[in-house]
C-alpha positions in Angstrom: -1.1 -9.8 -3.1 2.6 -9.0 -2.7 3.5 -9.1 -6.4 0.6 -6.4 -6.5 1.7 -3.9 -3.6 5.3 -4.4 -4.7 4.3 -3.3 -8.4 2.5 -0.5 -7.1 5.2 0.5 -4.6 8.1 0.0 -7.5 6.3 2.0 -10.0 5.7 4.9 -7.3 9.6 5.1 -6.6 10.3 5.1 -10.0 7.5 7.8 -10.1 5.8 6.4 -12.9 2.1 7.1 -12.4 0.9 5.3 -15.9 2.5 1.8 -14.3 0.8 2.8 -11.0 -2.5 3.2 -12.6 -1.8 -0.3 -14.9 -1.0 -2.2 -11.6 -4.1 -1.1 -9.8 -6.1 -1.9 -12.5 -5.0 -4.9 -12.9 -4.9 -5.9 -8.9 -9.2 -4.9 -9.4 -9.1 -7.3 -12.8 -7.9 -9.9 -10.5 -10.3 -9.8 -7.6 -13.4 -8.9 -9.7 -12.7 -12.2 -11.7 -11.8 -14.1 -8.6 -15.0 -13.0 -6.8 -17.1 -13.8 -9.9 -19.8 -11.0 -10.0 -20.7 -11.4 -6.4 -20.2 -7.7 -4.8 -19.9 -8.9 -1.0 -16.9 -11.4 -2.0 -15.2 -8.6 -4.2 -15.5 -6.1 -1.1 -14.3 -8.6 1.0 -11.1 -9.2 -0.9 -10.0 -6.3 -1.7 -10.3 -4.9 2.0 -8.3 -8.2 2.9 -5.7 -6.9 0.4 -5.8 -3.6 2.1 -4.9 -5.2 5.1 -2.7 -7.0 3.6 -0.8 -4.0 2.3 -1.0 -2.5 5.5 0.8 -5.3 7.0 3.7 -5.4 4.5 3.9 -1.8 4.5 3.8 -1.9 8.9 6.8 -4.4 8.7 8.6 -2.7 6.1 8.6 0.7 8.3 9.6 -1.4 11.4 12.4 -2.9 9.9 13.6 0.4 9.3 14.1 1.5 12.6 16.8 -0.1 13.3 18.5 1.0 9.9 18.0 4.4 10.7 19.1 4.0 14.1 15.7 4.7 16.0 13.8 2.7 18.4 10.2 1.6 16.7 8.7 4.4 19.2 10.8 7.0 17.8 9.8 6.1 14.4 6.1 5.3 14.7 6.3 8.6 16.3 8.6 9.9 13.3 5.7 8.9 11.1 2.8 10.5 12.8 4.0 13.8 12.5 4.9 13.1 8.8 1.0 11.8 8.0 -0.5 14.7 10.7 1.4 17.7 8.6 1.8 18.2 5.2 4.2 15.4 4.0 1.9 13.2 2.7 -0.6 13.6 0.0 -2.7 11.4 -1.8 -1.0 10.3 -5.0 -3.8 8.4 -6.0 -6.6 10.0 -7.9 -10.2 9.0 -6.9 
């Protein structure tokens, strides 16, 4: 799971969408083969890779605040107003 987000993540700071799309791909490969056809078991992992991501990315923001010299409030509340405006987009394609 972490050699996945961490592929995604590295291609998306090197802003190489083709990679993005390679590692995603291959991340679905995975589970689909691992959950062998079954559709409940695929759903299942890939939302407990979601939270898995989620996780990794909360920590990795957390760690930050220090860094940048911030309590975790200021940044969690740093970050709101970045995903409640226009600072975030989807980069993915559906």
């Amino acid at each position: 799971m972490f050699r996945g987000h961490f592929g995604i993540v590295t291609a998306l700071v090197d802003h190489d969408d083709a990679a993005a799309h390679r590692q995603v791909a291959a991340v679905i490969g995975d589970q689909v083969e691992a959950s062998g056809g079954d559709v409940t078991e695929f759903a299942t992992r890939m939302g407990k890779l979601v939270e898995g991501g989620a996780r990794v990315t909360y920590h990795l923001v957390m760690s930050l605040a220090p860094r940048l010299d911030m309590t975790e409030a200021e940044l969690v509340e740093t970050i709101a107003a970045i995903y409640n405006g226009d600072g975030v987009k989807d980069v993915m394609p559906e």
